[in-house]
C-alpha positions in Angstrom: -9.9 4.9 -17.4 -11.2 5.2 -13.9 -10.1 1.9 -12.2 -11.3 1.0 -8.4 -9.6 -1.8 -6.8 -11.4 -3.2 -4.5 -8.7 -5.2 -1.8 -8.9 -7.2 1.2 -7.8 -5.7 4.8 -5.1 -8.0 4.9 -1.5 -6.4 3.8 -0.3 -9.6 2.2 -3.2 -9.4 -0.2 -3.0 -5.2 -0.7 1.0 -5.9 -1.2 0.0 -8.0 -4.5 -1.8 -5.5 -6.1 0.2 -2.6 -5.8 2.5 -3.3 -8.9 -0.4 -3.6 -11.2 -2.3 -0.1 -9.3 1.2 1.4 -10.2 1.3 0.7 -13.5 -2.3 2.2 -13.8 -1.7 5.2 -12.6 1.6 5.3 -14.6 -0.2 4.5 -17.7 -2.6 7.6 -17.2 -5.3 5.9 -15.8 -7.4 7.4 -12.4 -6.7 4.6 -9.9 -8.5 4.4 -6.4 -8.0 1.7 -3.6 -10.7 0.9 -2.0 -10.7 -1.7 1.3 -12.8 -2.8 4.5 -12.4 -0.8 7.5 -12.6 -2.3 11.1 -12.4 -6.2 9.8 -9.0 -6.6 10.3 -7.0 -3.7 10.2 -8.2 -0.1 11.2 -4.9 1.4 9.4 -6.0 0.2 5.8 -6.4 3.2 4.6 -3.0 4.4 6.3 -1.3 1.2 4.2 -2.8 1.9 1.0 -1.0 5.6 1.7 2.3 4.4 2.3 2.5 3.1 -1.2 1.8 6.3 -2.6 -1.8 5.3 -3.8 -5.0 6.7 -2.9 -6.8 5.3 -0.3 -10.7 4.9 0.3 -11.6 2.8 3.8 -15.4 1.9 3.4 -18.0 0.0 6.2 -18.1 0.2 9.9 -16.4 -1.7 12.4 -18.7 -4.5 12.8 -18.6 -7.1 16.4 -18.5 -10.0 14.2 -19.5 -12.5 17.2 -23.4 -11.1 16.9 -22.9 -11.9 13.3 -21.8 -15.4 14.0 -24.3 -16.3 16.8 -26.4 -15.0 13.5 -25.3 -17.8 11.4 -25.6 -20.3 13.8 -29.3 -19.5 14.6 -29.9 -20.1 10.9 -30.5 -16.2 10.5 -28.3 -15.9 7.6 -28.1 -18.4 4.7 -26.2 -21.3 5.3 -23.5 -23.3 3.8 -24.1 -26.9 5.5 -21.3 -29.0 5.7 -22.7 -31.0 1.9 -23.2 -27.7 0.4 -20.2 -27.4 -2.1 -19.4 -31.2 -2.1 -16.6 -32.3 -4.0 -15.5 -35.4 -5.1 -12.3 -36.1 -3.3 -10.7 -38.3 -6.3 -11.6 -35.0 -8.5 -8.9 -33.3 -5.7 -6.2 -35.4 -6.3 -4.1 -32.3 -6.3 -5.0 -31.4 -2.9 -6.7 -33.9 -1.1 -7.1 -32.1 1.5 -6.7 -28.6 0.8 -9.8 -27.6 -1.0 -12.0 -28.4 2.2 -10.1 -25.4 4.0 -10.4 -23.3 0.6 -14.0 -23.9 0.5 -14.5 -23.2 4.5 -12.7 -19.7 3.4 -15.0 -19.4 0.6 -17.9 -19.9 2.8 -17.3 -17.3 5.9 -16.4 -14.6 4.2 -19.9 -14.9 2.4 -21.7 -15.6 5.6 -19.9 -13.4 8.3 -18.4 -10.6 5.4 -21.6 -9.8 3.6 -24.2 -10.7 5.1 -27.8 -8.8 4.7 -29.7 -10.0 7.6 -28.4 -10.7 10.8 -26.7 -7.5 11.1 -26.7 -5.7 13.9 -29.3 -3.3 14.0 -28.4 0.2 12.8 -25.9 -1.4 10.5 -25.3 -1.5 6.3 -24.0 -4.1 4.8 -20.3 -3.6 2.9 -22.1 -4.1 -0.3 -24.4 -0.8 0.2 -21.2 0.8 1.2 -19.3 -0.2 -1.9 -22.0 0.6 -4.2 -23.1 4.0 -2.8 -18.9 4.6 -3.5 -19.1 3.2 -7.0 -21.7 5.5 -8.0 -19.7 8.5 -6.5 -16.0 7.5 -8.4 -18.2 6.2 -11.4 -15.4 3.4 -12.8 -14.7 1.8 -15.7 -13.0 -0.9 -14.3 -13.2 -2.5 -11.4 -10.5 -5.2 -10.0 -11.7 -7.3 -6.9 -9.8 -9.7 -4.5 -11.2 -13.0 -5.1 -12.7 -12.6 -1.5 -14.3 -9.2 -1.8 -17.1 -10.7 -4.0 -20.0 -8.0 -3.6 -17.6 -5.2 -5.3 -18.7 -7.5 -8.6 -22.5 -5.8 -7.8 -21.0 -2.6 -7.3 -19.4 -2.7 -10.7 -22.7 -3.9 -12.3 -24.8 -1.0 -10.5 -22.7 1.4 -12.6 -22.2 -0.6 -15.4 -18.3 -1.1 -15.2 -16.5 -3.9 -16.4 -14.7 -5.7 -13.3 -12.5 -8.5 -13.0 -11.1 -11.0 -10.1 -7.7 -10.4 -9.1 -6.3 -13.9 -8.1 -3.6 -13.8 -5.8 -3.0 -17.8 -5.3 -4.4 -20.4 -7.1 -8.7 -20.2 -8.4 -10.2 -22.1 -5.6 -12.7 -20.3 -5.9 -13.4 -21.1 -9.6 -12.3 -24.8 -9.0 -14.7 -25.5 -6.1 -17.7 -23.7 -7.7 -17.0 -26.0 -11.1 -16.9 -29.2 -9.1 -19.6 -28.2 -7.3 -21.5 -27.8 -10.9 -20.2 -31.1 -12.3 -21.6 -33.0 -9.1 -24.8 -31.2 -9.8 -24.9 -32.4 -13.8 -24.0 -36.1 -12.4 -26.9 -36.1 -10.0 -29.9 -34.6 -12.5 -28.0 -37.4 -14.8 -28.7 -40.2 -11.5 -32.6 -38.5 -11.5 -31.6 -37.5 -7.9 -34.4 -34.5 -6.7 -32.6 -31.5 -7.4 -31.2 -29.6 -4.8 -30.8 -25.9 -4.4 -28.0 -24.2 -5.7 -26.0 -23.5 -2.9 -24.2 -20.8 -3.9 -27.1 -19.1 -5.7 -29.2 -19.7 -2.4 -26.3 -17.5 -0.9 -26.1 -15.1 -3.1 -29.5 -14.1 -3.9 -30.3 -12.1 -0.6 -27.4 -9.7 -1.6 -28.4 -9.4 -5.5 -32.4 -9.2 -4.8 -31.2 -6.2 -2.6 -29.9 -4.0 -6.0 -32.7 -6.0 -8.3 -30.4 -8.8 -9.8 -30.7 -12.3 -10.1 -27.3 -14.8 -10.2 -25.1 -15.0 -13.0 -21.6 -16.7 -12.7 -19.7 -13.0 -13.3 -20.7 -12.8 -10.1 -18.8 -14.9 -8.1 -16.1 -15.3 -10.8 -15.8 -11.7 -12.9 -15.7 -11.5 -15.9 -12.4 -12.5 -16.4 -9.6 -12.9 -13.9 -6.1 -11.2 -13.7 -4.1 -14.4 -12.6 -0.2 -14.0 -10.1 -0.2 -17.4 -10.4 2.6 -19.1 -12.7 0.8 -21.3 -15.0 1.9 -24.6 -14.9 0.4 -24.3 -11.1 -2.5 -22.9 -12.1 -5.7 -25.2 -11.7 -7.4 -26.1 -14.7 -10.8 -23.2 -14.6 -12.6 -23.0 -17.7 -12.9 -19.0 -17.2 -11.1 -15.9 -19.3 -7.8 -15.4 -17.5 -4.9 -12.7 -18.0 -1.7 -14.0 -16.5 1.0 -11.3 -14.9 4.0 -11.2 -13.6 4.1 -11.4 -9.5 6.3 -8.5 -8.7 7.7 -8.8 -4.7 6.4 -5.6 -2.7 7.0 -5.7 0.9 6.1 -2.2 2.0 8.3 0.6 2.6 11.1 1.2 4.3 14.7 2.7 4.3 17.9 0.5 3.7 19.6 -0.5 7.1 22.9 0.4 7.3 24.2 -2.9 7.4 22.7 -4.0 4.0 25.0 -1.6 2.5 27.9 -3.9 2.7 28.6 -7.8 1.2 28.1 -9.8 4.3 31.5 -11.9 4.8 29.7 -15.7 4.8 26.4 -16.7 3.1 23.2 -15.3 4.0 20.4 -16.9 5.2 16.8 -15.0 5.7 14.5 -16.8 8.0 10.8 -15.3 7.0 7.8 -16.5 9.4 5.8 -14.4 6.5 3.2 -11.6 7.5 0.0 -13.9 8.7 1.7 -16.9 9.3 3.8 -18.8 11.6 6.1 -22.6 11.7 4.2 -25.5 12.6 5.3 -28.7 13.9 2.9 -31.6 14.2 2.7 -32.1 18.0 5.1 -29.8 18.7 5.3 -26.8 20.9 2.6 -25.0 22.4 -0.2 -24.8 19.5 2.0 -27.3 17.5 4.5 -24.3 17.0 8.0 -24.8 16.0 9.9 -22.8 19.5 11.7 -20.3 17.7 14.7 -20.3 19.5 15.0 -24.0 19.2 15.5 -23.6 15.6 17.8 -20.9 16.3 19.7 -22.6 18.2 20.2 -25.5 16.1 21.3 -23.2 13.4 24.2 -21.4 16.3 26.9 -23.3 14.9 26.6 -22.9 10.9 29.0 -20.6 9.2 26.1 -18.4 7.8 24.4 -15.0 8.7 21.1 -16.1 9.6 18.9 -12.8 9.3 15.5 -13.7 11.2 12.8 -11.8 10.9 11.0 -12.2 13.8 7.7 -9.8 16.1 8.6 -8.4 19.2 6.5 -10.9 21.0 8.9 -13.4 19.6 11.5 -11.4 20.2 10.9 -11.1 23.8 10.3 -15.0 24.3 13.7 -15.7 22.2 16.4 -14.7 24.8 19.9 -15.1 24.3 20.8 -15.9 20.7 23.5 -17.5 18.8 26.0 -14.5 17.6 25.4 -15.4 13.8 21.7 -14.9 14.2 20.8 -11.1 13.5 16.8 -10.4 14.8 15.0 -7.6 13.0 11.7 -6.4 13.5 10.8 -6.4 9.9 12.9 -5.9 6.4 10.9 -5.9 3.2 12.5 -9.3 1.2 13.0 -6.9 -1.6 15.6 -5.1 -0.3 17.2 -8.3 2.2 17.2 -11.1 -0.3 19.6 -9.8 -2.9 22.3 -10.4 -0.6 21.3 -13.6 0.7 22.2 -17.0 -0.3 18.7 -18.9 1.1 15.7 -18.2 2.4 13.7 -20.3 5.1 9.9 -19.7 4.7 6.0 -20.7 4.9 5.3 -20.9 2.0 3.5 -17.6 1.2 3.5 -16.4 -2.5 4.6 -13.0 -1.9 7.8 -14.4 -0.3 8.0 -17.2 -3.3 8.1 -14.0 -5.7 10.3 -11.9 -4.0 12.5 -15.1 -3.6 11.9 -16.3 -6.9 12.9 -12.9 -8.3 16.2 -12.6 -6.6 16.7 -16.0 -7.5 17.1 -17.2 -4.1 17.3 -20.7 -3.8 14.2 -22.0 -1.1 13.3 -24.0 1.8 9.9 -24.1 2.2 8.1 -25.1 5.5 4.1 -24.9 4.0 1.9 -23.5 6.5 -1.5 -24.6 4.8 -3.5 -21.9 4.3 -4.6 -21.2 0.3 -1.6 -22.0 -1.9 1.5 -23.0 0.8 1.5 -27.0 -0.1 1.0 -26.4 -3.8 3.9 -23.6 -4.0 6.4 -25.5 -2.0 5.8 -28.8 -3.9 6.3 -26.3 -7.4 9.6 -24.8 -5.9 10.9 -28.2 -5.2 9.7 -30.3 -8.4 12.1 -27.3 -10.5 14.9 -27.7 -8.3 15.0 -24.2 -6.7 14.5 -25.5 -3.5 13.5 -27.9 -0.7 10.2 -28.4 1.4 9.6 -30.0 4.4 6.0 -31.5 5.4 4.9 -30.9 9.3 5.9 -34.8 9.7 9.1 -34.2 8.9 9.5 -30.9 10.9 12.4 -30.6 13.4 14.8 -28.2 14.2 17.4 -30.6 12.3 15.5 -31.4 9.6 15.4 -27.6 8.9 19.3 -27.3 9.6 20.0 -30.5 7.1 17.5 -28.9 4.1 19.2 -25.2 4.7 23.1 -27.0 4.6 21.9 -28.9 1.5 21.2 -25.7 -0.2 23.6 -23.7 0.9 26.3 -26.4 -0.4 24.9 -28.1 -3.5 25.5 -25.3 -6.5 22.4 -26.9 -8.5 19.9 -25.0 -6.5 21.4 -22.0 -7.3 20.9 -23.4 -10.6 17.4 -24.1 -10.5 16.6 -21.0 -8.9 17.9 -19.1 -12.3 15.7 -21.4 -13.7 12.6 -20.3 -11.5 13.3 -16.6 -12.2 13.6 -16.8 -15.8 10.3 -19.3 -15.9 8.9 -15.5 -13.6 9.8 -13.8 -16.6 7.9 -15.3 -18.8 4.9 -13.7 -17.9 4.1 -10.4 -18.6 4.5 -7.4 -16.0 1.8 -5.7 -15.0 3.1 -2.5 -17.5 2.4 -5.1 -19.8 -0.9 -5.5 -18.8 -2.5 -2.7 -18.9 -3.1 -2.4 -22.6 -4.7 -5.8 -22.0 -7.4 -4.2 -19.1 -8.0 -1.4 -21.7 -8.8 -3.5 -23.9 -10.9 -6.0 -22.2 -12.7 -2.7 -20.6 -13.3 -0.4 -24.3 -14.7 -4.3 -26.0 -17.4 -4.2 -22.2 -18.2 0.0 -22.9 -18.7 -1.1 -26.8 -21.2 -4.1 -25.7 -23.2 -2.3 -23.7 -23.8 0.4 -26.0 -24.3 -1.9 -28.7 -27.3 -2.9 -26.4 -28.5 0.1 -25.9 -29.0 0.6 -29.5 -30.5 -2.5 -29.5 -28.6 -4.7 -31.3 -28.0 -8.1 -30.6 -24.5 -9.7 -29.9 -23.6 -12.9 -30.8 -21.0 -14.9 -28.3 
């Protein structure tokens, strides 16, 4: 098979992918990596490299503040703050976290794709995308659950495509609440409203000559990182795989090489994220090198992976804390006995696979709350809300793992629950499948015969 996927410029998301493109191309298969350049990161295509994978970098760097004075003018189609209403008792789950997953949701379809409003002399990433489909001609094509408009480029070339779901299906969850709500009111004889979602998509499929259908927003089916029992309940065809932890590459430091004398402890502020602290700090940041400080006296090696601008800010520290610029967690958490973290599920996996028991401070932003709260409720770790957030709070939690053996325990647990699901080796005969049973279909059409669902 020819397989383009299709990632977002962020290197947490590209990390998650890169077990499954390497057991593509292992398995034979012609694999290309395609990503955004100039939205976040104008090294994408130099990240892609350095995991030995072939690289495309599509678009132009795009201003986006024309693109947002854009949207405010009304210029581009708009998600008002009613469009994609949810019931709040249908979120029990996360009461308040789907409001920020739908606000996510909603600008990267109005400031990532949009067709008018665009600068002029500028093409949107979905011409770019398909003029690069037709080119590599795939079979398959695997999107980020964010890049939506690659799902147009694989039906321009009539490749079977599939969501690759990093966290949890907000996407899918929102869009079937958002359905239900629209059933209940043609059920109250309330005027029906537009589709908001179609509304927004339709400028972007009338552009290639297609009108909405759900594969659209959702795939065809979605290869699925997250461990099932956290999964939210989407009608929709899902493949579950094993999360592998990839953290980039890099060589072993020296000191790694030996046993460290007294437990280890990795403090991990994750790659896009930082600790919060409800009214605390500037920004409602945790200071650093308070919470180092607090930890100054424990008998552990507290490895914290901190920036240079942190660095800089930190100062003296305690002799047990060891800075470092960056480590990947594969290669530092085999010798540690904890690991302090946001939340993020690339450092869950890596965690989770070294079984490393947790403390988990959740810094909201997809998944955190949900992932700390699953961590906990199997006894592999501890969480901590932002109410509860203090320098000693942290040092309490981190002693309490560090001393009571039935983390350790659960943490076994976690990793063999990991397990469970198949590796991404495992998967592939799965996508070859799923992509022969598409190429048969649409000859089947072709030759005119009808198929029955």
């Amino acid at each position: 098979m020819r397989v383009m996927l299709v990632v977002f410029p962020l290197r947490a998301h590209f990390y998650d992918i890169v077990p499954l493109a390497w057991a593509l191309r292992s398995a034979g298969h012609e694999v290309d990596v395609v990503s955004q350049f100039g939205m976040t990161d104008d090294d994408v295509a130099d990240l892609i490299r350095s995991a030995g994978l072939p690289a495309t970098a599509l678009g132009e760097r795009a201003d986006l503040a024309p693109l947002v004075a854009a949207r405010r003018a009304g210029l581009t189609p708009e998600l008002g703050p009613d469009a994609l209403a949810v019931d709040e008792t249908a979120a029990a789950d996360d009461p308040a976290g789907w409001k920020w997953n739908r606000h996510c949701m909603a600008t990267q379809f109005a400031m990532t794709y949009p067709v008018e409003g665009l600068p002029a002399g500028h093409r949107p990433y979905v011409d770019h995308l398909v003029d690069h489909a037709r080119a590599f001609r795939p079979d398959l094509v695997v999107w980020d659950t964010l890049c939506f408009p690659a799902a147009i480029a694989a039906r321009e070339v009539g490749a079977a495509h599939a969501r690759f779901l990093w966290g949890r299906d907000h996407v899918g969850w929102v869009r079937a609440q958002s359905l239900r709500e629209q059933r209940q009111e043609a059920v109250r004889g309330t005027p029906p409203q537009a589709d908001p979602l179609t509304a927004w998509l339709e400028p972007l499929l009338e552009r290639y000559g297609h009108t909405y259908e759900e594969e659209f927003l959702l795939g065809q089916w979605s290869i699925d990182l997250t461990p099932t029992p956290m999964a939210l309940p989407v009608d929709h065809p899902r493949v579950p795989v094993r999360r592998l932890p990839y953290n980039g590459a890099a060589a072993l430091p020296a000191w790694l090489r030996e046993a460290p004398e007294r437990p280890r402890v990795c403090l991990s502020l994750g790659v896009t994220a930082r600790l919060r602290q409800r009214g605390g700090g500037t920004d409602g940041e945790v200071a650093v090198t308070d919470l180092l400080t607090e930890l100054g006296d424990l008998d552990a090696d507290i490895v914290a992976t901190l920036t240079a601008e942190q660095l800089a800010r930190a100062g003296s520290l305690p002799d047990n804390v060891r800075p470092v610029d960056y480590v990947p967690l594969d290669l530092l958490l085999p010798t540690c006995s904890a690991i302090i973290h946001h939340g993020g599920a690339g450092t869950y996996a890596a965690a989770a696979a070294h079984r490393v028991p947790q403390l988990i401070v959740p810094v909201p932003r997809w998944d955190e709350p949900a992932l700390a709260r699953y961590v906990a409720d199997r006894g592999a770790g501890l969480a901590l809300g932002a109410a509860d957030l203090t320098p000693g709070s942290v040092r309490r939690s981190l002693t309490r793992l560090l001393e009571d053996s039935s983390f350790r325990e659960g943490a076994a647990a976690l990793h063999e629950e990991l397990l469970s699901l198949p590796s991404p080796r495992e998967t592939v005969p799965v996508l070859e499948a799923l992509t022969a049973r598409h190429r048969a279909g649409i000859r089947l059409r072709r030759e005119g015969v009808r198929i029955s669902a």
